[in-house]
C-alpha positions in Angstrom: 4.8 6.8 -37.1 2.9 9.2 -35.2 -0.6 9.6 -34.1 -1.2 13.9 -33.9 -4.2 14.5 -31.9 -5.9 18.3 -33.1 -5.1 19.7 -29.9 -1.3 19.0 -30.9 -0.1 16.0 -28.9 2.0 13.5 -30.1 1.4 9.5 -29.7 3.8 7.3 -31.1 1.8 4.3 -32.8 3.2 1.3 -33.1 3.2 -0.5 -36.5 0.3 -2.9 -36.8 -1.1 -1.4 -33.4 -4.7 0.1 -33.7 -5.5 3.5 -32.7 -7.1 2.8 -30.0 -4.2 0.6 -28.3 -1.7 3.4 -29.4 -3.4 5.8 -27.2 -4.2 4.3 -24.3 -0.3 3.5 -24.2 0.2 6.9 -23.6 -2.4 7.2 -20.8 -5.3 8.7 -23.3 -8.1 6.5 -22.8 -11.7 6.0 -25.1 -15.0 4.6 -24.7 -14.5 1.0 -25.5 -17.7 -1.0 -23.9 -17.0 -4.3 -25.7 -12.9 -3.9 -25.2 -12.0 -3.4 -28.5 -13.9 -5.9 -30.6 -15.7 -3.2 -32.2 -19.3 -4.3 -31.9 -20.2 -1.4 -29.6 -19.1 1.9 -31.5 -17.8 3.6 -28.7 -14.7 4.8 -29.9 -15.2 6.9 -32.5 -12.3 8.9 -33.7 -12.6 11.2 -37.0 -9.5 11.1 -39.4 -8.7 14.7 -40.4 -5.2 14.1 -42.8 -3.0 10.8 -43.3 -4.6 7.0 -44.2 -5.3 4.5 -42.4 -6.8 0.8 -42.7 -10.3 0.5 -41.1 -11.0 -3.6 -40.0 -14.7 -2.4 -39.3 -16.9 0.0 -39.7 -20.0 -1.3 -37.7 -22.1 1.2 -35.6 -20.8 4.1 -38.3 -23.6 5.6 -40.4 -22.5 6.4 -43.9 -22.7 10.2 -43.1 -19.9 9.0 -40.5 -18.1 7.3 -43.0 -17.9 9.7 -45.4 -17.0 12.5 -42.9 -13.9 10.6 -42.0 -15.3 9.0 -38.5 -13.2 5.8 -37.9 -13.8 2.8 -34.9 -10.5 3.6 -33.1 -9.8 -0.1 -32.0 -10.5 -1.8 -35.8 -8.3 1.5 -37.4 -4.5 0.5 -37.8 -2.4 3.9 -39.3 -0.5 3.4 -42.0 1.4 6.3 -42.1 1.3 9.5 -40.1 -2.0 10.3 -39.0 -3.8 13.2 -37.6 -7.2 12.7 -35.4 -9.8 14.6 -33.8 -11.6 13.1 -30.5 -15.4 13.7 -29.9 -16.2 14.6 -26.6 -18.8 11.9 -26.6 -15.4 9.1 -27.3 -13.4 9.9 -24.3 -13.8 7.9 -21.2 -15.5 10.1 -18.5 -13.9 9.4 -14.7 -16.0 11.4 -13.1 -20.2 11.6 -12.8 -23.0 10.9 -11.2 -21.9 8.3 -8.0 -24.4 7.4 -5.0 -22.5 8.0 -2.4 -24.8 10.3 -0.2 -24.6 10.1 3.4 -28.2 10.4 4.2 -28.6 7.0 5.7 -27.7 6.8 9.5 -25.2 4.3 9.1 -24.6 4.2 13.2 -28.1 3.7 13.8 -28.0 0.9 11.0 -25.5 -1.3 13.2 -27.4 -0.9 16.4 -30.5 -1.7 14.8 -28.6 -5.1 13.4 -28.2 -6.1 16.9 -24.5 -5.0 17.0 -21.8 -2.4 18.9 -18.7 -0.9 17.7 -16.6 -3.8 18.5 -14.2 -4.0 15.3 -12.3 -7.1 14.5 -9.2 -5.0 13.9 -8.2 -3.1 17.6 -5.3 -1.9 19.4 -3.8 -2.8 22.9 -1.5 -0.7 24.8 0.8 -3.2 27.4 4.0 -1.7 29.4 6.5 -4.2 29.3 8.9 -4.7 32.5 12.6 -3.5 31.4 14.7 -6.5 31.2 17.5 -6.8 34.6 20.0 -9.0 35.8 16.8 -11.3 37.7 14.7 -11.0 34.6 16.7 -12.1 31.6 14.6 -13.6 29.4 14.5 -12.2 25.6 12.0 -9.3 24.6 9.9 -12.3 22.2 9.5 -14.1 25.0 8.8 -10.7 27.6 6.1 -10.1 25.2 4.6 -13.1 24.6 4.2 -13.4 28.7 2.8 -9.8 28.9 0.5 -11.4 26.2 -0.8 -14.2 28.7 -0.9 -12.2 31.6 -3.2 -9.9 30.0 -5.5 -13.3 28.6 -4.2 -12.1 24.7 -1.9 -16.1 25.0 -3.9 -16.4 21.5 -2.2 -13.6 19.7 0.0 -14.7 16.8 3.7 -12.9 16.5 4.5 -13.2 13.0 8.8 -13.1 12.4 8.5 -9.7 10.5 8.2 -7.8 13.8 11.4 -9.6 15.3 13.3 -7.1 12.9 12.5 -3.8 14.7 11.6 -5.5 18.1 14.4 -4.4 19.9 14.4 -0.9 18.7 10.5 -0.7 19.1 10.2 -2.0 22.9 13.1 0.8 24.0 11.8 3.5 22.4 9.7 4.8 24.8 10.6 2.7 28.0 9.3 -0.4 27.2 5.6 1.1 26.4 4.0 -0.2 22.8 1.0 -0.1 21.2 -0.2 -3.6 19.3 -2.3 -3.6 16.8 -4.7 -6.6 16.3 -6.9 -8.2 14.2 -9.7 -11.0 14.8 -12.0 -13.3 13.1 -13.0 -16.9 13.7 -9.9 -18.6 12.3 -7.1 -15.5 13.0 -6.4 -13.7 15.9 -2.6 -12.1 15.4 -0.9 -8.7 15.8 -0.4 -6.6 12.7 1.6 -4.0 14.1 3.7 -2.9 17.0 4.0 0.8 17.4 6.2 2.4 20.5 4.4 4.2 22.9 0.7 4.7 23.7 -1.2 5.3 20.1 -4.5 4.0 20.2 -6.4 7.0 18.9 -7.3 8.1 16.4 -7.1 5.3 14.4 -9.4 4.2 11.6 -10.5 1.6 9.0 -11.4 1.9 5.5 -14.3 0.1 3.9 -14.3 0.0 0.0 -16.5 -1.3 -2.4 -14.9 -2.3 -6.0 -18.0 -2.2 -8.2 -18.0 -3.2 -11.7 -18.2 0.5 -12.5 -17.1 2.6 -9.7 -14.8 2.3 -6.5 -16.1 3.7 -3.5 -14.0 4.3 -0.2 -15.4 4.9 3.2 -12.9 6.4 5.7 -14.4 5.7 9.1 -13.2 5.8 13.0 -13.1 3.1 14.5 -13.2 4.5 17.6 -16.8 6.0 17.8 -18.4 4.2 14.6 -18.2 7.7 12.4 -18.5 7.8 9.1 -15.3 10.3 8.7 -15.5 10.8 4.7 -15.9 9.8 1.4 -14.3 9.2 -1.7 -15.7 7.8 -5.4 -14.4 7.5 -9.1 -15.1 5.6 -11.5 -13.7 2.1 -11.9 -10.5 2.4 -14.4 -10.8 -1.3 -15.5 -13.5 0.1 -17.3 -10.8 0.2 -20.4 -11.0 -2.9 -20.0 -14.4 -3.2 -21.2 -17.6 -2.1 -19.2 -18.5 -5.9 -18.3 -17.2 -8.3 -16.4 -17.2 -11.0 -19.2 -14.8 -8.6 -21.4 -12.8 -7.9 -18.6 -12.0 -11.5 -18.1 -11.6 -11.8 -21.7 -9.2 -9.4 -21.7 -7.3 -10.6 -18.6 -7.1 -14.3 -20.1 -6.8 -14.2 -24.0 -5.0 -10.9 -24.0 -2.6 -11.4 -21.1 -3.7 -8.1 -19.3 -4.9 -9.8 -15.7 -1.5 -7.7 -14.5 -2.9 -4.5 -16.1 -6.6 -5.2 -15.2 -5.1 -5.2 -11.6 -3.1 -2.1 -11.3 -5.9 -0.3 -12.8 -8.2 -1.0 -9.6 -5.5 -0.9 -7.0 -4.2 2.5 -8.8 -8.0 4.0 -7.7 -7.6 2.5 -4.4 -4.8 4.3 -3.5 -5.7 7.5 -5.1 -8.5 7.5 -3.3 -7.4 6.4 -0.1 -4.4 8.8 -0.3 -6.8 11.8 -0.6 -9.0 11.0 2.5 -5.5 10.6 4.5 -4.0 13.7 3.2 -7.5 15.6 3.5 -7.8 14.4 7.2 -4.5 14.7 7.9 -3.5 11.4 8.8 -0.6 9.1 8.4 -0.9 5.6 6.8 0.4 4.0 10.4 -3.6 5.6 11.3 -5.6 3.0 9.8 -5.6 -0.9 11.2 -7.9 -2.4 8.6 -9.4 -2.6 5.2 -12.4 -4.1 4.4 -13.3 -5.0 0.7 -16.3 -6.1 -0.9 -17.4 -6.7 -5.1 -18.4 -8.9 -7.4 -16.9 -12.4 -7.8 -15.1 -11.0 -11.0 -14.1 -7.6 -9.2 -12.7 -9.6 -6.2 -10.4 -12.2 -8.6 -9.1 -8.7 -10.5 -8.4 -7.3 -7.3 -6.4 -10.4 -5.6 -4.6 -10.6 -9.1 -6.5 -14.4 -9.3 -6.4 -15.7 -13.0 -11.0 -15.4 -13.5 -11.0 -17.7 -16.7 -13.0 -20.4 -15.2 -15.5 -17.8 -14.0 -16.8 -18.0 -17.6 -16.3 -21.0 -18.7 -19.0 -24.3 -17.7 -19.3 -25.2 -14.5 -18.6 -21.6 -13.5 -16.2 -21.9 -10.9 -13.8 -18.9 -9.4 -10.3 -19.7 -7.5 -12.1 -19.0 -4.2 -15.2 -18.3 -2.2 -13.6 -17.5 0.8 -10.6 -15.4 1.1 -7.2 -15.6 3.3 -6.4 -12.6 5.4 -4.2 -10.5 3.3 -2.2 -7.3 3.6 -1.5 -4.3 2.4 2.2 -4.7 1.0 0.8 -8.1 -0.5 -1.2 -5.8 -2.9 0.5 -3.1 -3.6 -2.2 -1.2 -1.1 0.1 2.3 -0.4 -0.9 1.3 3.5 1.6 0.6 6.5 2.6 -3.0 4.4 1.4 -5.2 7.5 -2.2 -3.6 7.3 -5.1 -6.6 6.6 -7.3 -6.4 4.4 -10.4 -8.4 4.6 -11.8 -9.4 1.4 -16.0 -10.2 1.8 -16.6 -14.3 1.0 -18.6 -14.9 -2.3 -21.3 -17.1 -3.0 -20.7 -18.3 -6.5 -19.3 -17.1 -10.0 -21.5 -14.5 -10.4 -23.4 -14.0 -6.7 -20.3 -12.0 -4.8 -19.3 -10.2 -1.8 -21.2 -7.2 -3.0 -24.6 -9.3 -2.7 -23.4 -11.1 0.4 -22.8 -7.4 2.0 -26.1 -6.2 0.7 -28.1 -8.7 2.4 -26.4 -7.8 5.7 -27.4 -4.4 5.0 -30.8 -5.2 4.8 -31.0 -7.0 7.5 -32.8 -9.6 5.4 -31.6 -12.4 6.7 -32.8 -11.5 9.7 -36.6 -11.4 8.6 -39.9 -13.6 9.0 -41.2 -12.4 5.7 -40.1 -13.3 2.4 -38.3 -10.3 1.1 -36.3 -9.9 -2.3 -33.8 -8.2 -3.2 -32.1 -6.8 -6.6 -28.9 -5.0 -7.7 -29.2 -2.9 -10.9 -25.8 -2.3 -12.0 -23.9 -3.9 -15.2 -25.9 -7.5 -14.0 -28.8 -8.2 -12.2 -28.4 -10.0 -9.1 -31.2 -11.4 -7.2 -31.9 -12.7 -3.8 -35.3 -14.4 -2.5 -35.6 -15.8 1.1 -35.9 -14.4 4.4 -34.0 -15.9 8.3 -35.2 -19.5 7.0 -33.7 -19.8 3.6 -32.3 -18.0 0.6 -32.1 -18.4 -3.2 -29.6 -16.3 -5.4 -29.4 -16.1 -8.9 -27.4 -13.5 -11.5 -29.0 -12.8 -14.4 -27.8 -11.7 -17.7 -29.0 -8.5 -18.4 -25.9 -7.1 -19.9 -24.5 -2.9 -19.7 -27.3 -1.4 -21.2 -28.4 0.5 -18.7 -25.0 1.6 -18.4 -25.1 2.8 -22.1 -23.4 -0.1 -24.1 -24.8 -1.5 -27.1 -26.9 1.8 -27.0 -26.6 3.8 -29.8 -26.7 7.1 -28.3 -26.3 5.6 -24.3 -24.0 6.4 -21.8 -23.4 6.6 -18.1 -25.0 9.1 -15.9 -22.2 11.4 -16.6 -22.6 15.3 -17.5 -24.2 15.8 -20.3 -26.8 12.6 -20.1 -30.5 12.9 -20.5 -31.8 11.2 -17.2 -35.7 11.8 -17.5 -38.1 11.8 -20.2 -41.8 12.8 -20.6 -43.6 12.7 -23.3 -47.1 14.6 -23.4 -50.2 12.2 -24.4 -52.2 14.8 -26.2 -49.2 17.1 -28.1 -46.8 14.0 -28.0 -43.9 16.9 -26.8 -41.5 15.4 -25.4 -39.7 16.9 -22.2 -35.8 15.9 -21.1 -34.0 16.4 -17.9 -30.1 16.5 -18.0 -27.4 15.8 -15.9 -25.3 19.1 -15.6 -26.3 22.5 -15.1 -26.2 24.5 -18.6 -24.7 20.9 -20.5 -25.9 20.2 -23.7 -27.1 16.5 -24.1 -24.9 14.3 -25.5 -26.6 11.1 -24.8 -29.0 9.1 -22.6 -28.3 7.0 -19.4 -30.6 4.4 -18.3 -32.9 5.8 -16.1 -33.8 8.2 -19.2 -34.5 5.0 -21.5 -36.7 3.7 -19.1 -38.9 6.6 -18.6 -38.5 7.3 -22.7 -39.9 3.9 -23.7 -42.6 3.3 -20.8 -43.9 6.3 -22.3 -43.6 5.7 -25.8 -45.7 2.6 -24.9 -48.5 4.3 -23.0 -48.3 6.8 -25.8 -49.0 4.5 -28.6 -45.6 5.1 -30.2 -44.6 1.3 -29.2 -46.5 -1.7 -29.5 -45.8 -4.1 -27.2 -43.3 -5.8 -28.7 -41.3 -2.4 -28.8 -42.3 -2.3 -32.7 -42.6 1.6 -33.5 -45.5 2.8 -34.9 -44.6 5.1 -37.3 -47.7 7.3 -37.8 -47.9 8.2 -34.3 -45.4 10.7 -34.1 -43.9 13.2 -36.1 -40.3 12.3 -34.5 -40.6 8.6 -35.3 -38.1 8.1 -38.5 -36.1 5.9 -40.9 -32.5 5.6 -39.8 -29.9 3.4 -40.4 -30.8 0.7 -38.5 -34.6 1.1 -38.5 -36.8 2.7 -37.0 -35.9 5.2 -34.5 -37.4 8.0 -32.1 -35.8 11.3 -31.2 -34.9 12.3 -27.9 -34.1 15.5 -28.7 -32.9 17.3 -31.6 -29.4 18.5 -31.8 -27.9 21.0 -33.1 -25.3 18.8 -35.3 -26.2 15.5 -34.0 -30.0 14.0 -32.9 -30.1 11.7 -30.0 -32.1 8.9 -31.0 -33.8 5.8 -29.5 -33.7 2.6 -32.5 -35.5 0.0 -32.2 -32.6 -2.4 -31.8 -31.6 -0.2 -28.5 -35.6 -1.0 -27.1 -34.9 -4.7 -28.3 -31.9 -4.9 -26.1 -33.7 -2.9 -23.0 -36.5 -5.2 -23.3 -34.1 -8.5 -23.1 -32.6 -6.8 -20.0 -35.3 -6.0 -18.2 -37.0 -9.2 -19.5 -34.2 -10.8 -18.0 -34.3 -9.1 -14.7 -38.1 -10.3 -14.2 -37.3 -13.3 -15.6 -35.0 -14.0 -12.7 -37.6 -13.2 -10.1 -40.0 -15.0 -11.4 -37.9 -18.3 -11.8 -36.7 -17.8 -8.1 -40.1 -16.9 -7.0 -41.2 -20.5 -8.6 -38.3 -22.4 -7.2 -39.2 -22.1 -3.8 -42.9 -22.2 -4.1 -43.7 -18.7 -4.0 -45.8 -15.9 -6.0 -44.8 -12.3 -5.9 -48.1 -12.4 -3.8 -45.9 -13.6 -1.2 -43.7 -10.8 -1.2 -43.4 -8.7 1.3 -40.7 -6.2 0.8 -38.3 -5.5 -2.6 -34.8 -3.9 -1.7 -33.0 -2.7 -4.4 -29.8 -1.4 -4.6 -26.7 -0.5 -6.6 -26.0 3.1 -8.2 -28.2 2.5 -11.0 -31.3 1.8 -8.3 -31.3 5.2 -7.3 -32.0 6.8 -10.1 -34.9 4.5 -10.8 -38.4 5.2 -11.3 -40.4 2.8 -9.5 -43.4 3.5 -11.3 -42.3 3.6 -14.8 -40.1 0.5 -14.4 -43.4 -1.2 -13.7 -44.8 -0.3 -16.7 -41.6 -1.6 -18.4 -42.3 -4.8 -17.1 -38.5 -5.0 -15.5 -40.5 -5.2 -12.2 -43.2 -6.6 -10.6 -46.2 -4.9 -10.5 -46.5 -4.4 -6.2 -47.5 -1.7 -3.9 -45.5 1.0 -4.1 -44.7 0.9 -0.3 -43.0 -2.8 -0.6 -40.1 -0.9 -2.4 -37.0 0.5 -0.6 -33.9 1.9 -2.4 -30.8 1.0 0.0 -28.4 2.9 -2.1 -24.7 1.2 -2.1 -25.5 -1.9 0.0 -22.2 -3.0 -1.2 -19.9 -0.7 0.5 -22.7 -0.3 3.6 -22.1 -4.0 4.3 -18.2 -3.3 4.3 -18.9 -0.3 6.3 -20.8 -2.5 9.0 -17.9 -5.4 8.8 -15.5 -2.8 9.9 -17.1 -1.8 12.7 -18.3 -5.8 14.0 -17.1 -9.1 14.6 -20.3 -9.6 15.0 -21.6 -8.8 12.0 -18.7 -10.4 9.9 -19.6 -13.4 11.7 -23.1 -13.0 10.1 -21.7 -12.1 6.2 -20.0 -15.4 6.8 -22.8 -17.3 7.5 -25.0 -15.5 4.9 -22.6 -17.1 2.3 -22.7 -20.6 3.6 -26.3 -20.7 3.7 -27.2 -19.2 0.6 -28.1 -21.5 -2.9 -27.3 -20.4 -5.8 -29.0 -21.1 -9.1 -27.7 -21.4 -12.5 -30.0 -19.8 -14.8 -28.0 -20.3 -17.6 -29.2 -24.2 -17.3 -32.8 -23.8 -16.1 -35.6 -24.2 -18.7 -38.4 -22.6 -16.6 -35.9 -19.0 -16.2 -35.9 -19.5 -20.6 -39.8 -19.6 -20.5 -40.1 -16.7 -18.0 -37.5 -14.5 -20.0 -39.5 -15.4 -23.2 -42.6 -14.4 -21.8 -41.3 -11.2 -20.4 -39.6 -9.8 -24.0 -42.9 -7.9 -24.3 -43.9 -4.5 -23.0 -44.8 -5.2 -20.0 -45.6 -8.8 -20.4 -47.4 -11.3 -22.2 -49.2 -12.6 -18.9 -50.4 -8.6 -18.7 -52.7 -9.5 -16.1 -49.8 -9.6 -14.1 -49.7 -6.0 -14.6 -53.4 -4.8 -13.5 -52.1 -1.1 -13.0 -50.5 -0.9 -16.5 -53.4 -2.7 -18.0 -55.4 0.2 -16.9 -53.0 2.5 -18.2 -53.3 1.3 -21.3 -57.3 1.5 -21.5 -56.6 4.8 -20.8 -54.5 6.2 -23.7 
């Protein structure tokens, strides 16, 4: 049987396969947030000739239905089949990324106390030619140069002993080591002939949940050289981590899972080599940092008992590993440093964004939050610190959205709506794009506004005589965005019930932290947030939301990717990895999952902006207002 796509490509489909496994067999991949349980209606595909057997049709309005729409990973052919693909179904790999390089990332590393003094480096030593008087063999020549130079703690590993010979002659007895150091490895990692200790470079990636970022940067002079984004590939995996280990574990694709991400990596890192014109034998280190999940995919470690009570992952702490270990397109022998994690779900990428900060360096108490597919929190300051994950689930991301999606081309990214004609004004991502869909930081603005406006009440109820664009759908009650010209893009109520769990959730957290440790946001002096998602957050009207504390506006500071800046500073320091080290060792973490008072905060919160609204003193007098 065959699958015919409308633009005249071919899929085989396997009997018993669904659609949606047919074609990402042949490298044709769909929107599939929940990874193919069919819960998040993603992957729509519409049925022009042929029959097939539909398992689900959730998230399909009957209009859908009857116009031949069909969830692509519940739809098994049973015969020849021909399909058409919305634009809206296919998996987008390219969009909106923060990966500006407005921050001064040199000035960032002197200010943390630190000099460009990388852990990986390279040491030129002219050997004396062997004679008649001085026998001995070229190991053992080395290994003195070694000690007469003070390098006696250098470890040789038997994979250089290959090419040794050949290497030391090549250019009269003149190489080039490269080396690499932390507190429990100091060893070579290459032998080069010759004198070829610059250019050379180190690359710092971060492996985020929904993109992969690469930083190319010299390690001579502490530049920044380039850099290079996409979006994370395991995201056919599912957009969350928990579907992603599903997927690894019950469906057997942990292999899979891990090509996907080391696939990006070496596109990526190909393109800043060929773009720079540079050869693999250039670059002495990598440095990787992500979420606990991310990091397991990425080392090709088996996550199951990430998700499963206590919550434990194979490691915390990583082993120096290298390049030809992982399939990393590198000279084989290149390390890769992989950032320690705190717990199950507090990783590397939290770790590296505290020593971005610079928080653990601080008197105050400061806080700090990444917005991405989770919500991870941090409260402390150069005494202590407190780290918790909390459940918010992909929504700002788009899943479980009926009209959401990532802040890709095409997504409505800011909403107004006028108090006295109720208009409502939409910004998209894309110059001369049609909107397809909205992205988080447009639900946000769209539903602080619909409260403020009286269209929600606060329990995100919709009020339906206060707006001419409030209507029956399918599921409910639902506002439009925009009108379309074939399709409206809508927000139902059950979207604004799961927005307000996340964000309830993400106060929630801070709250329960806050109360932990015997602290008030009173006590706060500064809020960091990061993550791509962070950016493109309005402050203001995520206070009215109630997804954050109501604060001075000044006591806010967007840091961008913290993730990859902390892997950026850890190639450059020993210093500095010395200190991500230690932030892991001395941070707690606490289990939400298991704490009653995080249950009462989160209850609390599931109200626009919260129960306790004096909490919220600016919104309160907001709401007098309209």
């Amino acid at each position: 049987m065959n699958i015919t796509l409308t633009s005249g490509k071919k899929v085989p489909s396997q009997e018993g396969k669904s659609i949606l496994e047919s074609l990402k067999k042949e490298g044709i991949f769909l929107t599939s947030s929940c990874g193919g349980k069919g819960t998040c209606g993603k992957c729509k595909v519409i049925v022009k000739s042929g029959t097939a057997e539909s398992g689900s049709q959730m998230k399909l309005s009957q209009k859908e239905i009857d116009e031949g729409y069909a969830l692509a990973c519940k739809t098994v052919p049973s015969e020849d089949i021909v399909i058409d693909i919305p634009k809206e179904s296919m998996l987008v790999v390219e969009g909106r990324i923060a990966t500006e390089k407005s921050k001064d990332l040199l000035g960032l590393l002197k200010l943390s106390g630190a000099d460009v003094d990388p852990p990986a480096s390279r040491i030129v030593l002219q050997l004396p030619p062997p004679s008649l008087d001085d026998n001995i063999s070229d190991l053992e020549r080395l290994k003195r140069e070694l000690l007469a130079h003070g390098l006696g703690c250098l470890r040789i590993h038997y994979r250089f002993l290959t090419g040794l010979a050949h290497t030391v002659r090549e250019n009269n007895w003149e190489i080039t080591l490269s080396t690499i150091e932390s507190d429990d490895c100091h060893e070579i990692t290459n032998i080069f002939p010759g004198n070829v200790t610059a250019p050379h470079y180190g690359i710092a990636i971060d492996i985020g949940t929904t993109t992969v970022v690469v930083y190319l940067i010299n390690l001579t002079d502490g530049s920044l050289v380039d850099v290079a984004s996409i979006y994370n590939s395991q995201i056919q995996f599912g957009d969350d981590v928990i579907t992603r280990i599903v997927n690894a574990t019950e469906h057997d694709q942990l292999k899979s899972i891990n090509r996907a991400v080391i696939s990006d990596i070496n596109n990526l890192f190909l393109l800043l080599l060929e773009t720079h014109e540079l050869t693999t034998d250039s670059i002495d280190s990598f440095v990787i940092s992500g979420n606990t999940t991310m990091m397991q995919l990425f080392l090709n470690l088996d996550p199951a008992s990430i998700r499963e009570e206590p919550y434990i992952p194979t490691a915390n702490f990583f082993p120096l590993s290298y390049a030809g270990e992982l399939g990393i397109k590198a000279n084989p022998n290149t390390p890769i440093y992989v950032f320690p994690c705190v717990a199950s779900y507090v990783g590397g990428d939290i770790v590296s964004g505290i020593l971005a900060t610079g928080m653990h360096r601080q008197d105050d108490v400061c806080m700090f939050i990444d917005i991405g597919t989770n919500g991870e929190i941090v409260v402390g300051n150069s005494e202590w610190m407190i780290s918790a994950a909390c459940s918010a689930g992909p929504c700002f991301e788009g899943s479980g959205i009926k009209h959401g999606m990532r802040a890709t081309d095409g997504a409505i990214e800011d909403v107004r709506i006028n108090p006295e004609t109720m208009d409502v004004e939409i910004q998209v991502i894309g110059e001369g794009v049609k909107p397809m869909g909205i992205c988080g930081s447009g639900m946000i603005d769209a539903i602080a506004d619909m409260f403020l406006t009286g269209i929600l009440d606060p329990k995100g109820k919709m009020q339906k005589e206060s707006s001419d664009r409030v209507r029956d759908g399918e599921e409910g009650p639902e506002f439009v965005i925009h009108y379309g010209e074939e399709n409206d893009i809508v927000l139902s109520e059950p979207d604004i019930e799961n927005i307000i769990r996340a964000k309830a959730a993400i106060y929630a957290g801070f709250a329960t932290l806050l109360s932990e440790v015997g602290f008030s946001f009173d006590d706060v002096q500064k809020i960091y947030i990061a993550g791509g998602f962070g950016k493109f957050l309005d402050i203001e009207k995520a206070i009215i939301l109630g997804m954050l504390p109501e604060l001075a506006r000044e006591k806010f500071e967007y840091m961008g990717n913290t993730s990859v800046i902390g892997a950026y500073l850890c190639t450059l320091s020993k210093k500095l990895q010395g200190e991500a080290e230690e932030i892991s060792r001395q941070m707690t973490y606490l289990e939400l999952s298991v704490s009653s008072s995080f249950m009462d905060e989160y209850m609390s919160g599931l109200f626009i902006p919260h129960t306790n609204i004096d909490a919220f003193p600016g919104v309160k007098s907001l709401m007098s207002k309209s």
